[in-house]
Wavefront OBJ file of the C-alpha trace (Angstrom):
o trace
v 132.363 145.572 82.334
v 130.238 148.194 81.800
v 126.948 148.269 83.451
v 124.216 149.864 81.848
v 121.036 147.833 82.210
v 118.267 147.586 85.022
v 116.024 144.678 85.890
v 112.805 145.404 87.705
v 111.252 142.900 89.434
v 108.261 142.173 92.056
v 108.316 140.225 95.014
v 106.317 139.577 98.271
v 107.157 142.206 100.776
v 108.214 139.872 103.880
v 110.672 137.827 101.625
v 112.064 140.716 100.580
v 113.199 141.804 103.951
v 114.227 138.734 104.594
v 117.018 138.523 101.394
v 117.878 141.808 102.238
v 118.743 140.768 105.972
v 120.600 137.770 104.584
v 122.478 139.610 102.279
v 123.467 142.540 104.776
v 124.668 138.967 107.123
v 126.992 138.432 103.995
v 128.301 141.819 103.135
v 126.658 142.082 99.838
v 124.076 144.710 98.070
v 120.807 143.262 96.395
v 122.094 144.567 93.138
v 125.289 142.692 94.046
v 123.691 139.220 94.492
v 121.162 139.907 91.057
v 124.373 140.465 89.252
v 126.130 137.318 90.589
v 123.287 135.588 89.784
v 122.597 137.075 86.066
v 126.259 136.849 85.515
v 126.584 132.690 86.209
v 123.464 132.477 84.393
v 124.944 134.062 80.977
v 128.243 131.817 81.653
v 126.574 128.419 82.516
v 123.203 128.649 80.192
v 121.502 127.118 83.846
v 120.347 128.557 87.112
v 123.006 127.627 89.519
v 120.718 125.714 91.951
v 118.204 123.012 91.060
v 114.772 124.150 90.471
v 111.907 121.247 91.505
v 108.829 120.775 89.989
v 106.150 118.300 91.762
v 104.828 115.976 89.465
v 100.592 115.959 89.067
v 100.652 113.305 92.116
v 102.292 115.872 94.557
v 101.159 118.660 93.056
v 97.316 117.440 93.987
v 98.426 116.206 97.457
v 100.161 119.698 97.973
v 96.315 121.370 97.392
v 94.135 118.879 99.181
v 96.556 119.613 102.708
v 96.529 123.276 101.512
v 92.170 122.756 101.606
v 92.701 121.315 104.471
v 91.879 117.956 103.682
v 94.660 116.261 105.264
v 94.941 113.371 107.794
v 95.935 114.416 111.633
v 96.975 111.981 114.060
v 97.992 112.402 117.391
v 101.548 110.756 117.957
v 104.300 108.591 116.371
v 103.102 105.636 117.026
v 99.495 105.992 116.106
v 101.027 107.506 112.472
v 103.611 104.176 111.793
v 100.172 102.231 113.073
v 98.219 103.805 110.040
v 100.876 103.522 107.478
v 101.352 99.951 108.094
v 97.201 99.279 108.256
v 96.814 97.185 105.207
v 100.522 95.488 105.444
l 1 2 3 4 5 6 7 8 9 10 11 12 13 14 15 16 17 18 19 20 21 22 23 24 25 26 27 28 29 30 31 32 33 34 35 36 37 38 39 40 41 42 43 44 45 46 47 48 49 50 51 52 53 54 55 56 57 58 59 60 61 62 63 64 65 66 67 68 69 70 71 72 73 74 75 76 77 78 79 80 81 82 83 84 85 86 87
């Protein structure tokens, strides 16, 4: 098959590097692993892992820990102690 196209594409430097390490582990190019990817993508119609959304719920709980608003405790046992406070 003739190849004759080029995709561009940004991405954060440091996972960059750390594809590019992965893919040196495995013997393969970055234009290698784009065009295995691009390739199952035309055949299937579907990315060929599952992408995951977080609903609203999780998506809100994701940002108040990420504000730092989340709850710290110091061991195990006082965490089961706090989950089970209103059983």
């Amino acid at each position: 098959m003739k190849t004759d196209s080029i995709i561009r594409t940004r991405i954060n430097a440091e996972t960059k590097e750390k594809a590019m390490h992965a893919l040196k582990e495995m013997g393969i190019t970055a234009s290698d692993a784009i065009r295995l990817l691009m390739t199952r993508i035309a055949e299937e119609k579907k990315l060929p892992f599952e992408v995951k959304v977080p609903n609203a719920a999780t998506q809100q709980a994701m940002n108040e820990l990420n504000a730092g608003k989340g709850k710290k405790v110091s061991s195990l046992s006082k965490l089961m102690a706090d989950l089970h406070e209103n059983d």
